[in-house]
N, CA and C atoms of all chains as a GROMACS GRO file, in nm:
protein
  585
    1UNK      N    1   8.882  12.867   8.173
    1UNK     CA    2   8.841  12.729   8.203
    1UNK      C    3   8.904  12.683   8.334
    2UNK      N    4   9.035  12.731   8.395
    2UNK     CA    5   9.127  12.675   8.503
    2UNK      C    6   9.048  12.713   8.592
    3UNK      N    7   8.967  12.806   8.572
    3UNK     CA    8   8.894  12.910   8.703
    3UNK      C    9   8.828  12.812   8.759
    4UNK      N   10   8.714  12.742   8.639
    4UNK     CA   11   8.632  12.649   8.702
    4UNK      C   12   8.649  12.498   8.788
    5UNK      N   13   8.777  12.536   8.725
    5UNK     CA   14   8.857  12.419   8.812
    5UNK      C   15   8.892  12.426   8.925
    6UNK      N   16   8.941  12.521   8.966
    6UNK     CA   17   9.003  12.580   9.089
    6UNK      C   18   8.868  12.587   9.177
    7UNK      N   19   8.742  12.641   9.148
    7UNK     CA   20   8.613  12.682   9.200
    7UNK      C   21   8.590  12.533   9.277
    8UNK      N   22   8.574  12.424   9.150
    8UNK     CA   23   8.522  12.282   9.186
    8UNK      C   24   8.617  12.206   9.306
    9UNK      N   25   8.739  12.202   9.273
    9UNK     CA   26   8.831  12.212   9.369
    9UNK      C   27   8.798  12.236   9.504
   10UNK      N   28   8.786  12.354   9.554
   10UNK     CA   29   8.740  12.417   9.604
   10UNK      C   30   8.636  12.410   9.674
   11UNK      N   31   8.527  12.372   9.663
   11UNK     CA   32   8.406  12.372   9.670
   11UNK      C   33   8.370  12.181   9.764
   12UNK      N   34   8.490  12.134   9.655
   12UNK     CA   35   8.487  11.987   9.774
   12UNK      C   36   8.566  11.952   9.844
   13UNK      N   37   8.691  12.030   9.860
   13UNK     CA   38   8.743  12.055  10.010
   13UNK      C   39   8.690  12.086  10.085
   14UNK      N   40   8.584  12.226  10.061
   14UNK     CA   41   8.536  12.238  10.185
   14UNK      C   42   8.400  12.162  10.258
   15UNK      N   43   8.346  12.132  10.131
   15UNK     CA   44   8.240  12.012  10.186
   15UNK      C   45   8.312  11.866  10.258
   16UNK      N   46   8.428  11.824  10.198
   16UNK     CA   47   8.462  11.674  10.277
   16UNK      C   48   8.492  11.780  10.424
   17UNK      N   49   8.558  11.898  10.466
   17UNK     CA   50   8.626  11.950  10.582
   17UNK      C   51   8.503  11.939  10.657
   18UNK      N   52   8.361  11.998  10.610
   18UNK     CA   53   8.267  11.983  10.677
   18UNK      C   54   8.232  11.848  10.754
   19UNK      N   55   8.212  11.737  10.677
   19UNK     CA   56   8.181  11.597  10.629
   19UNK      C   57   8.266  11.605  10.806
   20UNK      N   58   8.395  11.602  10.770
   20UNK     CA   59   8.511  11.590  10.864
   20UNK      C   60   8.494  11.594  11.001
   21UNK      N   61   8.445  11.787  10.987
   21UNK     CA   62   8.428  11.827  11.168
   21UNK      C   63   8.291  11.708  11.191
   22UNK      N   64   8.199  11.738  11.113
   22UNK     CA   65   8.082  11.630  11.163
   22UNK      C   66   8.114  11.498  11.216
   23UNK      N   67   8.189  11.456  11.137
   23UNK     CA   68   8.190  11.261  11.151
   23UNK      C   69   8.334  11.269  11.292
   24UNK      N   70   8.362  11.317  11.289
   24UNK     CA   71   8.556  11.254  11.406
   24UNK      C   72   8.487  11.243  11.490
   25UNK      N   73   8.540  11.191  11.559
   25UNK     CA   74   8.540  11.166  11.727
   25UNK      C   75   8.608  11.189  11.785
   26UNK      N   76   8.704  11.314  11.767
   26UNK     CA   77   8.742  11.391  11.858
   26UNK      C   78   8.763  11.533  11.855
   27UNK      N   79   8.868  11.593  11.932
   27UNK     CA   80   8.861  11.744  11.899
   27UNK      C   81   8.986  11.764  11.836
   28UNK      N   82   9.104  11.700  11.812
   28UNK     CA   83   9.207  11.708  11.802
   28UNK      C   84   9.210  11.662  11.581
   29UNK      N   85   9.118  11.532  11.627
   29UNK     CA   86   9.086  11.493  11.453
   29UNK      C   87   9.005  11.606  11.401
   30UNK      N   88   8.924  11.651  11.497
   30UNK     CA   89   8.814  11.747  11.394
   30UNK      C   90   8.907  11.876  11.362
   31UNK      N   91   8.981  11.907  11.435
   31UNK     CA   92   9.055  12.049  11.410
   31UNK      C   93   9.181  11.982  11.298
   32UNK      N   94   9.215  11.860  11.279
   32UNK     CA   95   9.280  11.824  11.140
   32UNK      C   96   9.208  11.868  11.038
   33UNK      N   97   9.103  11.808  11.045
   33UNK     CA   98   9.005  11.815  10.926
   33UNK      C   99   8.947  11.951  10.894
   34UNK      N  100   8.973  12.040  11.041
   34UNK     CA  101   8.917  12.174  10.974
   34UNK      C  102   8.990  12.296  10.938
   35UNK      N  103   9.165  12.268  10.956
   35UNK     CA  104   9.248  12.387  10.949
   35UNK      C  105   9.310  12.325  10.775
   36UNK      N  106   9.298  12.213  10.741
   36UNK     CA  107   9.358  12.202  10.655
   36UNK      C  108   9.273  12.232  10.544
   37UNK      N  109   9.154  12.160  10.568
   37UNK     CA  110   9.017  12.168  10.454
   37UNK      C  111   8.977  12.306  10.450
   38UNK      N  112   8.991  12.379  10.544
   38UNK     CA  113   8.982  12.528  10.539
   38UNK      C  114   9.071  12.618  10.497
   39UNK      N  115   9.179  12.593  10.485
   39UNK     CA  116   9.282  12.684  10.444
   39UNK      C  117   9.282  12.638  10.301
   40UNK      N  118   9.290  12.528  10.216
   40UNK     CA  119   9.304  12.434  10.102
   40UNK      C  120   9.164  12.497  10.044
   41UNK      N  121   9.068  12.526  10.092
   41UNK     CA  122   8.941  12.598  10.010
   41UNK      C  123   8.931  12.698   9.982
   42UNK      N  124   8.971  12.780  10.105
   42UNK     CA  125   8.914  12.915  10.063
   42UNK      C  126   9.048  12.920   9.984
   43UNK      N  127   9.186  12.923   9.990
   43UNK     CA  128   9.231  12.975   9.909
   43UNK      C  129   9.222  12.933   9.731
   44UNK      N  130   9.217  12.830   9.742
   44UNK     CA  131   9.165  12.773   9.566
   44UNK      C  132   9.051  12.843   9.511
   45UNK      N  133   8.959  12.883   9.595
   45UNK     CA  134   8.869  12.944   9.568
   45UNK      C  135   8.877  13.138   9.514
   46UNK      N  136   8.945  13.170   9.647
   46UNK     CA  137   9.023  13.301   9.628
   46UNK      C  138   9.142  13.306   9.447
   47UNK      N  139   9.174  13.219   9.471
   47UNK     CA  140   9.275  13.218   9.332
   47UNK      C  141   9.186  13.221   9.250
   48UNK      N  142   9.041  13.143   9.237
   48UNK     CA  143   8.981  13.101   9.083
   48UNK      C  144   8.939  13.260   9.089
   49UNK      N  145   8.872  13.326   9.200
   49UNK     CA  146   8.848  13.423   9.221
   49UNK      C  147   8.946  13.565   9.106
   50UNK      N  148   9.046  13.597   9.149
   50UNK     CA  149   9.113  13.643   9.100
   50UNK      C  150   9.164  13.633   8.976
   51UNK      N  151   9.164  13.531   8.932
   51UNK     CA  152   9.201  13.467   8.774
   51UNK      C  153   9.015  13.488   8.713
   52UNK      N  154   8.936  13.560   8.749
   52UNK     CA  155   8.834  13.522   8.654
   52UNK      C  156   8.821  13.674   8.681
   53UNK      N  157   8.816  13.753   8.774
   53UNK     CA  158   8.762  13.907   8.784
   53UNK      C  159   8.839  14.009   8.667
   54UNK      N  160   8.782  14.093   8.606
   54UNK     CA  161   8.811  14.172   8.494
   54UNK      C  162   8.787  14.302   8.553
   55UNK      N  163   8.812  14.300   8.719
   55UNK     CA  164   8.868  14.460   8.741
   55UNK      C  165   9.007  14.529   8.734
   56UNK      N  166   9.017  14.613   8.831
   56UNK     CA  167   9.149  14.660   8.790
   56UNK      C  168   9.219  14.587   8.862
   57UNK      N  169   9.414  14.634   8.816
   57UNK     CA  170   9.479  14.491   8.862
   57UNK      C  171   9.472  14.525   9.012
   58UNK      N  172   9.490  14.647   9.072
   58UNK     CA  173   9.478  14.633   9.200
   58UNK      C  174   9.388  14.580   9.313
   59UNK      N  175   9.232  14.576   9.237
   59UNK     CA  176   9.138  14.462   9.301
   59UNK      C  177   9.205  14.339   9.306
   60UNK      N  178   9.207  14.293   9.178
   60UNK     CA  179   9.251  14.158   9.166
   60UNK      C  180   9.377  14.125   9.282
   61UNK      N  181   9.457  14.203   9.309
   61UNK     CA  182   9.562  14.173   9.431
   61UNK      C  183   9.531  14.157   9.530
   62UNK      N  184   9.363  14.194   9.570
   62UNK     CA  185   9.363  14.248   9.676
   62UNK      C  186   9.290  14.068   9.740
   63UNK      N  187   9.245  14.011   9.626
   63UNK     CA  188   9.177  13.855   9.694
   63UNK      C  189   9.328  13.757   9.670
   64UNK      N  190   9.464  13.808   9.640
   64UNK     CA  191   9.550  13.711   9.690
   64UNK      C  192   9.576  13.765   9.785
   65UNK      N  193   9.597  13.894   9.830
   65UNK     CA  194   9.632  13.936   9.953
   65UNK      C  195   9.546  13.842  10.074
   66UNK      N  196   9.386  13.860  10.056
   66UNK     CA  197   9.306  13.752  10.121
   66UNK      C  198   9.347  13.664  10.139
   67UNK      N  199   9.404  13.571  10.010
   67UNK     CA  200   9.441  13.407  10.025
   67UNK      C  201   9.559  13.420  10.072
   68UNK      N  202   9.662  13.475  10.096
   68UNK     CA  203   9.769  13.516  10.176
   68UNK      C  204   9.772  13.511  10.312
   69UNK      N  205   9.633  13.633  10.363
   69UNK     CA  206   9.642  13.649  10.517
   69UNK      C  207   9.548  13.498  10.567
   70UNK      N  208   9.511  13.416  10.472
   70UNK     CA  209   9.444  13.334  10.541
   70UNK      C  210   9.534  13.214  10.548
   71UNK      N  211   9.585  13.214  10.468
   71UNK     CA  212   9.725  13.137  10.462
   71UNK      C  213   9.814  13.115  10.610
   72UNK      N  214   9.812  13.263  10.654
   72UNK     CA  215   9.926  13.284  10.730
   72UNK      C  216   9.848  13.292  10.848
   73UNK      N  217   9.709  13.304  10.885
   73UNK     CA  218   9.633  13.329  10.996
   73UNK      C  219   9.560  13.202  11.059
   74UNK      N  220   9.524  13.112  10.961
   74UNK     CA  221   9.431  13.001  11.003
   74UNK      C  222   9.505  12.870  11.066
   75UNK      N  223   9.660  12.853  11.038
   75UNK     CA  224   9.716  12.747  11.116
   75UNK      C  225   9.799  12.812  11.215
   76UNK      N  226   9.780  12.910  11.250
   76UNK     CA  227   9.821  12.997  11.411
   76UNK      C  228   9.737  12.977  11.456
   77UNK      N  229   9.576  13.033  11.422
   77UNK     CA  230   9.453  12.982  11.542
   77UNK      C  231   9.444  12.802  11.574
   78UNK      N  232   9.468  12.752  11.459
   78UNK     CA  233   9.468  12.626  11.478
   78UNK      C  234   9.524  12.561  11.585
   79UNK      N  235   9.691  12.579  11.574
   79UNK     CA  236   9.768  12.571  11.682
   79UNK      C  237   9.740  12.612  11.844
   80UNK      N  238   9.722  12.736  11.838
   80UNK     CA  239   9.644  12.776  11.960
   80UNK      C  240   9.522  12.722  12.034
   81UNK      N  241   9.474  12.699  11.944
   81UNK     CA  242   9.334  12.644  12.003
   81UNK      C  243   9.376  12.488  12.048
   82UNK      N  244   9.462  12.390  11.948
   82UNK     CA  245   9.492  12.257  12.036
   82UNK      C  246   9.583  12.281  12.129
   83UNK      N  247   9.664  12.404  12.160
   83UNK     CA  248   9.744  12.383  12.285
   83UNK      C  249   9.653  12.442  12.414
   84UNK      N  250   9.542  12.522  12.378
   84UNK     CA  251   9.469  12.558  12.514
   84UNK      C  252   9.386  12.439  12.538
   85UNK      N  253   9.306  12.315  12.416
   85UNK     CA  254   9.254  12.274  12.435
   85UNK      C  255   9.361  12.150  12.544
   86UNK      N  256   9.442  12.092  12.527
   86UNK     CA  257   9.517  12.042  12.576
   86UNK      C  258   9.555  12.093  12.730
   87UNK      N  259   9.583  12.202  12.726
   87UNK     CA  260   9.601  12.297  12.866
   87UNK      C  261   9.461  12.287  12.953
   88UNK      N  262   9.368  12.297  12.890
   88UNK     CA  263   9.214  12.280  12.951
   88UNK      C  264   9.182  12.152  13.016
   89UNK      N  265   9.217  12.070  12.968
   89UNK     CA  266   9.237  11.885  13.038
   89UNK      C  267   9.121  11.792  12.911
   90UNK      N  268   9.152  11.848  12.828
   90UNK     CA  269   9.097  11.745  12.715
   90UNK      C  270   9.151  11.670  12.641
   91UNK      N  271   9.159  11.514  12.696
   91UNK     CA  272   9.254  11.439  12.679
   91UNK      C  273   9.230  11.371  12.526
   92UNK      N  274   9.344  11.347  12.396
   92UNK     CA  275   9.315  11.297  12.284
   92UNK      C  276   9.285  11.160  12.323
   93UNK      N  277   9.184  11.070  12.221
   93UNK     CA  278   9.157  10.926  12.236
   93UNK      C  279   9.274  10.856  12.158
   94UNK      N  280   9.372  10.822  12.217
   94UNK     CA  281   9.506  10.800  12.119
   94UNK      C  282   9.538  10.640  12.230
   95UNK      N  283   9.607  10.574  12.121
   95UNK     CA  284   9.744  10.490  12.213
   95UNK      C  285   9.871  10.537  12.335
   96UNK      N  286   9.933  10.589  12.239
   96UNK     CA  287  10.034  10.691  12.259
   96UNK      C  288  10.040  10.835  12.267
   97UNK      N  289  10.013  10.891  12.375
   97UNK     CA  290  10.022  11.073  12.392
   97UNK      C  291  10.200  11.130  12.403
   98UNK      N  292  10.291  11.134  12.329
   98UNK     CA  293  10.391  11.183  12.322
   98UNK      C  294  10.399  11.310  12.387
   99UNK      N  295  10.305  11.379  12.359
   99UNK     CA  296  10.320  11.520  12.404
   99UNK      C  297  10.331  11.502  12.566
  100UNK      N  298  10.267  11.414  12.631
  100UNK     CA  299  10.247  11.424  12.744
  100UNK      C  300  10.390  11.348  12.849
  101UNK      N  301  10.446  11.349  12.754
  101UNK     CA  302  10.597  11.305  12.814
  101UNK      C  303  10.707  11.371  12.810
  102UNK      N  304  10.686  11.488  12.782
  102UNK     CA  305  10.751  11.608  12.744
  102UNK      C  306  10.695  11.709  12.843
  103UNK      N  307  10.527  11.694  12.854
  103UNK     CA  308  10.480  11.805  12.969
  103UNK      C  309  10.360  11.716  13.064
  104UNK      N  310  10.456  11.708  13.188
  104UNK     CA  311  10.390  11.629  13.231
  104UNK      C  312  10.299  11.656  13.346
  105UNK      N  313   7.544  14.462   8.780
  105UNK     CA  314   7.464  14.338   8.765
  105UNK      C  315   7.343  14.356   8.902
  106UNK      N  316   7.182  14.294   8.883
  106UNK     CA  317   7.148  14.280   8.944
  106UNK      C  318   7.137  14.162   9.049
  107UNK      N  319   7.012  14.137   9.121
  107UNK     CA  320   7.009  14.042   9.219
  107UNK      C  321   6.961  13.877   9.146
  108UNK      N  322   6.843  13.914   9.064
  108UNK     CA  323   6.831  13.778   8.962
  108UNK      C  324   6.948  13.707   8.904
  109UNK      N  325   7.033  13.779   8.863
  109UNK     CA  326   7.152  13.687   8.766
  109UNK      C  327   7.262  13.648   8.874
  110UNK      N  328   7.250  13.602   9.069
  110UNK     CA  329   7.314  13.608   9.170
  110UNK      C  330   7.278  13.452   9.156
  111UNK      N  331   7.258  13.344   9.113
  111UNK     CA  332   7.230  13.213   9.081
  111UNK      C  333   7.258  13.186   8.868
  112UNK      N  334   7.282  13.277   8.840
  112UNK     CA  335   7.309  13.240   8.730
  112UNK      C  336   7.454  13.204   8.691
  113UNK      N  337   7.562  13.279   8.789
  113UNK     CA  338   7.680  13.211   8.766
  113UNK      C  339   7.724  13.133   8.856
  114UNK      N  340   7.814  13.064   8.783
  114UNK     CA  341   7.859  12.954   8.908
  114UNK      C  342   7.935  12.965   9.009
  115UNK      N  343   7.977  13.106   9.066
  115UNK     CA  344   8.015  13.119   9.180
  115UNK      C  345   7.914  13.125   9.251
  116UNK      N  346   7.790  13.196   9.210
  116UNK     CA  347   7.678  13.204   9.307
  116UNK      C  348   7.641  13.074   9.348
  117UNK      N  349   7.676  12.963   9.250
  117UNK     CA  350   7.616  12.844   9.331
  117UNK      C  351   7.708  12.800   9.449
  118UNK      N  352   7.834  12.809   9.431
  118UNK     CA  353   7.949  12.808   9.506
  118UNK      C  354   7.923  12.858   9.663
  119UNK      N  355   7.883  12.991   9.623
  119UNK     CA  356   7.825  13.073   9.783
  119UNK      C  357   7.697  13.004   9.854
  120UNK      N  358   7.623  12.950   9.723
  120UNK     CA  359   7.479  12.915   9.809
  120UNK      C  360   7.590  12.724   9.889
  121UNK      N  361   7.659  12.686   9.830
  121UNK     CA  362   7.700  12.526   9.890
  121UNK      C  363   7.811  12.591  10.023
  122UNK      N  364   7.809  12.703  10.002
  122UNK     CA  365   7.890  12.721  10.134
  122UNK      C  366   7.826  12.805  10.217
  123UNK      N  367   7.726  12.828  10.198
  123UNK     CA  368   7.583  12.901  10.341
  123UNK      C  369   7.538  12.798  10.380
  124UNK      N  370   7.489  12.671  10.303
  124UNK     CA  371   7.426  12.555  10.350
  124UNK      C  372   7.541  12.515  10.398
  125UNK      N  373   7.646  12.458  10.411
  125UNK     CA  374   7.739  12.360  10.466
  125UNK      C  375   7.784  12.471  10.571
  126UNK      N  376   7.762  12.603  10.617
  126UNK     CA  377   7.804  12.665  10.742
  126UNK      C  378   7.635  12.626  10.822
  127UNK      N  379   7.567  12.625  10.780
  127UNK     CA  380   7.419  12.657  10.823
  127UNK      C  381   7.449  12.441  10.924
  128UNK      N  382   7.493  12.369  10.822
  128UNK     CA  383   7.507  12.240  10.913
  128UNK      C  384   7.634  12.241  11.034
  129UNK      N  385   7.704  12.312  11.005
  129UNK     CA  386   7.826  12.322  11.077
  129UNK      C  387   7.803  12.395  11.216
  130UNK      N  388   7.689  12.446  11.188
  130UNK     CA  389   7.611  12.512  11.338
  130UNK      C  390   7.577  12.388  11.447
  131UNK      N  391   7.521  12.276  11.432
  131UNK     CA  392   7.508  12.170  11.499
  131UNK      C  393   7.634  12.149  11.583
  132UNK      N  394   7.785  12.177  11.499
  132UNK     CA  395   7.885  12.146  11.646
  132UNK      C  396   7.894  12.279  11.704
  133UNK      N  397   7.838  12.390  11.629
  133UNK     CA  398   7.837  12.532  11.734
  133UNK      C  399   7.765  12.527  11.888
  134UNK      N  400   7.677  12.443  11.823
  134UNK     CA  401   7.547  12.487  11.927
  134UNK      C  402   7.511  12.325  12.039
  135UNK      N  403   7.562  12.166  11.997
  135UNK     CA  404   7.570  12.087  12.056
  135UNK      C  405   7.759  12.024  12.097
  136UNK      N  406   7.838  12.087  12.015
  136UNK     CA  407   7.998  12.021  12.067
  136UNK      C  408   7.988  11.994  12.164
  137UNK      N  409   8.040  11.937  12.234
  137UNK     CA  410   8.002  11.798  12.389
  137UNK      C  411   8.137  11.926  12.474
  138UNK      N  412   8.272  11.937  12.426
  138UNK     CA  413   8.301  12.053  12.489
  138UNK      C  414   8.345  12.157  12.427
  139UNK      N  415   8.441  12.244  12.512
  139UNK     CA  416   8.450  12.418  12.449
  139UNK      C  417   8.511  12.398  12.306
  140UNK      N  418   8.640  12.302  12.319
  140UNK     CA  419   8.718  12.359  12.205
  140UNK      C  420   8.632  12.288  12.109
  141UNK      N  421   8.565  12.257  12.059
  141UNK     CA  422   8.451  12.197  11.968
  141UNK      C  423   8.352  12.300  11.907
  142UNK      N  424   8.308  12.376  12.005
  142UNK     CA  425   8.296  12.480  11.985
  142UNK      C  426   8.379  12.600  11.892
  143UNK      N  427   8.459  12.629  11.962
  143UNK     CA  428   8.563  12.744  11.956
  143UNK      C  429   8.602  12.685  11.782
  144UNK      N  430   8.652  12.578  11.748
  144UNK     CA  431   8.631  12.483  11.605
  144UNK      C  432   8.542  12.553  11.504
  145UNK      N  433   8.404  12.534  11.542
  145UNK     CA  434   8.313  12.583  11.451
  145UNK      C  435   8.326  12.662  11.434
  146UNK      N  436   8.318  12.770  11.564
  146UNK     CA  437   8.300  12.957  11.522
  146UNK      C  438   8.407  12.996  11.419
  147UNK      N  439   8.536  12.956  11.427
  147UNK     CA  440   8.649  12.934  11.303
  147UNK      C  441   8.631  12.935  11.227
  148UNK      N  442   8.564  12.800  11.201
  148UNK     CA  443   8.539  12.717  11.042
  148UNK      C  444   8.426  12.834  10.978
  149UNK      N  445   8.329  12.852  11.048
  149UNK     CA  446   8.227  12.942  10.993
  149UNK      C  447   8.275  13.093  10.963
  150UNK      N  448   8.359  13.115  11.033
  150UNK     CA  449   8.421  13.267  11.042
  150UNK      C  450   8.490  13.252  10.871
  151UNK      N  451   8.576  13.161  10.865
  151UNK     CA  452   8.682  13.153  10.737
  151UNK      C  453   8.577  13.167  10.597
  152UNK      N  454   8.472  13.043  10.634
  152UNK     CA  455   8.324  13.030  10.544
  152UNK      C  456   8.292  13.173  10.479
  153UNK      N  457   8.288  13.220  10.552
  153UNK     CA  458   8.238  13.374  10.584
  153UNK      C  459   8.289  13.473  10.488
  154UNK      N  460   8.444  13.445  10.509
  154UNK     CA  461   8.500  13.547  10.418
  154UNK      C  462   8.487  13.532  10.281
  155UNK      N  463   8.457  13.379  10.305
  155UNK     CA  464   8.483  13.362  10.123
  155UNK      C  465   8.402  13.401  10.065
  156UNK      N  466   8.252  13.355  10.131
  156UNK     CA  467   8.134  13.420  10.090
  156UNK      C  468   8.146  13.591  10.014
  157UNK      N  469   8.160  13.654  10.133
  157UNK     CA  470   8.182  13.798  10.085
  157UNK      C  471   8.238  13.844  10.047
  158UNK      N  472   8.401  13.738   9.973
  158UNK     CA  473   8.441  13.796   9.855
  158UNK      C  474   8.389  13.742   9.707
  159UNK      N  475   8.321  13.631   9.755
  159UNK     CA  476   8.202  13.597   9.615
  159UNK      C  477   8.101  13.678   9.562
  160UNK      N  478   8.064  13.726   9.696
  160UNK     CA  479   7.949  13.857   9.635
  160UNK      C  480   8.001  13.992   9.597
  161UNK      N  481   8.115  14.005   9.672
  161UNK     CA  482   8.185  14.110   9.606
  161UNK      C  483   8.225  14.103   9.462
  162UNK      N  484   8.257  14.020   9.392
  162UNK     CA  485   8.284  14.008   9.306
  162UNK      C  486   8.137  13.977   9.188
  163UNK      N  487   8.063  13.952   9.264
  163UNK     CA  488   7.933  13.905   9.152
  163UNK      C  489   7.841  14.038   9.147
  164UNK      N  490   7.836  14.135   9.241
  164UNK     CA  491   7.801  14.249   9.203
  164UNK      C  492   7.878  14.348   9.215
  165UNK      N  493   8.017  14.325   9.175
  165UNK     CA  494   8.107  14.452   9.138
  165UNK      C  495   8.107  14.574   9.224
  166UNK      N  496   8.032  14.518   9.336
  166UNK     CA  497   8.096  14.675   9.490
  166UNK      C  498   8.211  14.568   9.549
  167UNK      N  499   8.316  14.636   9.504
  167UNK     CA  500   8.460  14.588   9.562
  167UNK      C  501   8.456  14.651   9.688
  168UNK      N  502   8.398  14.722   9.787
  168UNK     CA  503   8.408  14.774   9.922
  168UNK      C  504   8.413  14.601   9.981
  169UNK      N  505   8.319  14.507   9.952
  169UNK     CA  506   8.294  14.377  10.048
  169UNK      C  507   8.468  14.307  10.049
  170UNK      N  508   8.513  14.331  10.011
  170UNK     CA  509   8.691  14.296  10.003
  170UNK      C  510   8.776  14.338  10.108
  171UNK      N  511   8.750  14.500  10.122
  171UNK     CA  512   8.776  14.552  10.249
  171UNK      C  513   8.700  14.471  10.396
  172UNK      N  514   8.627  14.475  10.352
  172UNK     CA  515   8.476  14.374  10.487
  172UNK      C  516   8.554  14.296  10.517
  173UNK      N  517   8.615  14.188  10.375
  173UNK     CA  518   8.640  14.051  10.428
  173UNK      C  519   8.758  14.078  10.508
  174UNK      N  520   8.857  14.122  10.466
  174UNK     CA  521   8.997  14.133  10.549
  174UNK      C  522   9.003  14.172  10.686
  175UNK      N  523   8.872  14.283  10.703
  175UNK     CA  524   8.866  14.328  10.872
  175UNK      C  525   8.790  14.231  10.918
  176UNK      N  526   8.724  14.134  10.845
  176UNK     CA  527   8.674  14.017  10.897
  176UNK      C  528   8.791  13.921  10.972
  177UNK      N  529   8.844  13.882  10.835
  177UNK     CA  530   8.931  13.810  10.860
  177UNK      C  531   9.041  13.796  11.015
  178UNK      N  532   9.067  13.957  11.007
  178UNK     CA  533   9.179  13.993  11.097
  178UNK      C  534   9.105  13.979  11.274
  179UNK      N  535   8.979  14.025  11.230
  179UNK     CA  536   8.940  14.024  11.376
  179UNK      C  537   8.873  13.868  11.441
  180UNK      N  538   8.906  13.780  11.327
  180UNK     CA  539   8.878  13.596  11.355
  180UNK      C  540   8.962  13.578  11.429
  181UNK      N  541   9.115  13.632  11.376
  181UNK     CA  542   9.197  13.622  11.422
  181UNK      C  543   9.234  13.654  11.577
  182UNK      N  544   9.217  13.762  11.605
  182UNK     CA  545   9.285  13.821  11.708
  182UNK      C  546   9.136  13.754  11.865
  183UNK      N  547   9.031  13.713  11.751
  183UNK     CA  548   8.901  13.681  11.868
  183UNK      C  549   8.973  13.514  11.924
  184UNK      N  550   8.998  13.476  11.802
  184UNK     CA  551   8.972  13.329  11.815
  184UNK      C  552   9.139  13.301  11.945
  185UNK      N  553   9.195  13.380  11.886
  185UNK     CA  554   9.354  13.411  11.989
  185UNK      C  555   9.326  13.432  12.119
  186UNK      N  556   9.223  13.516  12.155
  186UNK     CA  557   9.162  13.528  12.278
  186UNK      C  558   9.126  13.432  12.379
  187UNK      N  559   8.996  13.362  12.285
  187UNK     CA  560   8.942  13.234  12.283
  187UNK      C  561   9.032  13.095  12.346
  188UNK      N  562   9.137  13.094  12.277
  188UNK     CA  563   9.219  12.983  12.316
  188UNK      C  564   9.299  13.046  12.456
  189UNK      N  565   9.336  13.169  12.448
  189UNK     CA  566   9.411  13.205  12.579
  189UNK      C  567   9.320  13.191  12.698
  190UNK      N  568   9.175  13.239  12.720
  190UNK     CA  569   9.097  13.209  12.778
  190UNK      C  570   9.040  13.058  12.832
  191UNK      N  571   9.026  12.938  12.725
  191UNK     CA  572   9.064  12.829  12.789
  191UNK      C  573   9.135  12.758  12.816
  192UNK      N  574   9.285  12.840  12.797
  192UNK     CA  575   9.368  12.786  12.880
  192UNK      C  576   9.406  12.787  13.007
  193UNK      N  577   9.300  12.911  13.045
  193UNK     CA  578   9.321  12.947  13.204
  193UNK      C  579   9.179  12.878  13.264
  194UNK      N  580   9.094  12.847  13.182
  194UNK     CA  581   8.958  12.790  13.248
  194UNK      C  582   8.968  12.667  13.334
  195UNK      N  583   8.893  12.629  13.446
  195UNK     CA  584   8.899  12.466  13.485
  195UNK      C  585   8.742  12.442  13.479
   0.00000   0.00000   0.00000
C-alpha cells in the first residue's frame, strides 16, 4: 500500500516542478523549481519502485543505486548551470543581488 | 507480461503523466527566451527520462532498461557539465 503512496507522491512533484519551469519568470526561479521537484520525484518514485518489484534482491538495489546517483548528480548540474548562467550576463529580476558584491 | 496489460497498472499510468508533462516541457526547449532556459529543460527531460525507463523496466521484467537508465543518467551528467562550461565562456 506505501508503494502507492510514494508513486502518488511522486507523480505531483513532478507535475507542480513542471507547472513551475512553465509559470516563473525567470531562470534562476525556474531552475528552483526544477532541481528540487526533480530530484524529490524521481526519487520517491524510484523507492515505490523498489519496494513493489519481486525480483531478485540485487535488481531491487540496483533502482536505489538510481535514486542515489540522482541524488548526488542533479544538484551539481543545477549549480553549474546557475553559475555559467550568471557568468553568461543573465541578470536575476531581484531587489538585492548579493552575489554580485562579492564578484564584481 | 505483455504490451496490453502496460496501462493496466498504475505505474503505467505514472509513465504515460510523465511523457505528457515532458512532451509540454518541450515548449521551454524549443521557445526559452535564453540559453540557460534551455539547457533547464534538456535536464528536466533527461531526469524524466530515466524514470520512465526504469518504469518499463520493471513492468515488463527485461531488467537490461536499468543498466540504460544509469548510462543515461551518467552521460546527463557529464553533457549537461559541458553545457554550463560552454556558456560560461559564450558572449
Amino acid at each position: 500500500m506505501i508503494e502507492y503512496f510514494f508513486l502518488l507522491l511522486g507523480e505531483l512533484i513532478m507535475v507542480f516542478g513542471t507547472l513551475g519551469i512553465l509559470r516563473f519568470p525567470d531562470v534562476y526561479t525556474r531552475l528552483h523549481a526544477a532541481t528540487k521537484c526533480d530530484t524529490g520525484g524521481a526519487m520517491s518514485i524510484l523507492i515505490a519502485l523498489a519496494i513493489i518489484s519481486e525480483a531478485s534482491p540485487l535488481i531491487r538495489l540496483k533502482f536505489l543505486v538510481l535514486a542515489f546517483l540522482i541524488a548526488l548528480i542533479n544538484p551539481m548540474i543545477s549549480h553549474a548551470i546557475a553559475r555559467g548562467a550568471y557568468k553568461h550576463g543573465t541578470k536575476p529580476k531581484v531587489v538585492v543581488d548579493m552575489y554580485a558584491w562579492d564578484n564584481p | 507480461m505483455v504490451e496490453e496489460d502496460l496501462l493496466v497498472n498504475p505505474f503505467g499510468w505514472g509513465a504515460l503523466v510523465l511523457i505528457v508533462t515532458s512532451l509540454i516541457l518541450s515548449y521551454r526547449v524549443l521557445f526559452g527566451p535564453t540559453l540557460a532556459d534551455r539547457i533547464v529543460g534538456i535536464n528536466t527531460v533527461t531526469t524524466k527520462l530515466v524514470v520512465i525507463l526504469a518504469i518499463f523496466g520493471f513492468i515488463m521484467e527485461e531488467y537490461f532498461f536499468l543498466d540504460l537508465a544509469i548510462v543515461l543518467l551518467m552521460v546527463n551528467a557529464v553533457g549537461s557539465l559541458i553545457l554550463a562550461k560552454y556558456m560560461e565562456g559564450a558572449k
